[in-house]
C-alpha positions, 0 to 999 in steps of 0.5 A: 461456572454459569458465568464462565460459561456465559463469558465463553459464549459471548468471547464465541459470538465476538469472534463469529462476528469478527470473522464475518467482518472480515469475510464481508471486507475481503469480499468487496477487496476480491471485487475489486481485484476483479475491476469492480468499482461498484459494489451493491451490497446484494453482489458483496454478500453473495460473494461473501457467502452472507445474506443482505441482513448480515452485511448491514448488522456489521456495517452501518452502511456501504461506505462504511464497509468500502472504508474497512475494506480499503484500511484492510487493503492497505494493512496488507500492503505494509505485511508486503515490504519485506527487507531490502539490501541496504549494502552492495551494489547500487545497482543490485540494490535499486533493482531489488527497490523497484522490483518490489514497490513496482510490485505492490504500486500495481497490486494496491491501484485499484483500492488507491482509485476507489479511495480517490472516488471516497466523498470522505476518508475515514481517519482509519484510512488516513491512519494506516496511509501515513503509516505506508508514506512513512514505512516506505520513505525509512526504507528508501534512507536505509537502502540507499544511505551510502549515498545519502551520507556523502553530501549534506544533511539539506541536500540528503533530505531534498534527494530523499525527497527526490526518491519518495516521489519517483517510487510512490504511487502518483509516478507509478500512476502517471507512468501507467496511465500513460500507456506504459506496461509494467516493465516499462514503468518499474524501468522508469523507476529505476531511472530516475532513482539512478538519475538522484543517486548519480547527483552524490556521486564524488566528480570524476578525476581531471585528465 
């Protein structure tokens, strides 16, 4: 019994001790969110409803912590990319693509940003960003591969290729940084995502 209840009260303070990780992490994402890009640990822990103390008994220091919180941010994207049609009409299909990843590249920026200021990436970070690379460029071949199964296989890849990089977050960046809003941008997107697509397209008959 003694021991049972020696196990319960440490399976106790294992969950105290991950929640407040997880309250202290999604506290420096709700800055970010805000358009911080510095994040003392003083601010971190008011936000977090937790003291100083607590912050560094959980994190060995403040890169450490914006390290989890950037794998945490990025967790949450890959729970964001639901299904998209993989038949219709091209067009139904395209605004259904670029509508969501518009949707995401503009909600993931900031902690893409602080990533970019990051001396060095943990291999957490590298981990779960391979993973969205990945999970994003099977989504692009299921949606559109009606046109990708009408030309050759080197072809398809290098059009896949073509559709990885107009829908990822470097164009994404460039068209927002650029001066263009969103709808400008997600309109962008689409065409050049309608611009590969048209290269499957079977030639128009002769008159």
């Amino acid at each position: 019994m003694a021991d049972q209840a020696q196990d319960r009260s440490s399976d106790g303070r294992t969950e105290r001790g991950r929640q407040s990780r997880v309250k202290i992490a999604d506290a420096v994402l709700a800055l970010l969110d805000e358009g911080e890009s510095q994040f003392p640990a003083d601010r971190v822990a008011e936000r977090a409803g937790v003291s100083r103390r607590l912050v560094f008994h959980h994190f060995a220091d403040m890169a450490q912590l914006i390290e989890t919180a950037i794998a945490r941010r990025l967790e949450q994207l890959m729970e964001q990319i639901r299904p998209l049609p993989t038949e219709g009409p091209r067009a139904v299909r395209v605004d259904a693509l670029t509508e969501q990843r518009a949707r995401i590249l503009e909600w993931i920026t900031p902690a893409q940003l602080t990533t970019m200021r990051l001396e060095q990436r943990s291999a957490r970070i590298d981990e779960v960003t391979r993973q969205v690379l990945d999970l994003a460029r099977a989504r692009l071949a299921a949606v559109f591969a009606e046109e990708l199964g009408r030309v050759p296989a080197a072809r398809a890849a290098d059009l896949l290729n073509g559709l990885d990089a107009v829908t990822t977050w470097g164009a994404w960046y460039h068209w927002r940084s650029s001066g263009l809003d969103v709808e400008a941008a997600r309109r962008a997107m689409g065409t050049a995502v309608q611009a590969l697509l048209a290269a499957t397209d079977p030639p128009a008959p002769t008159p």
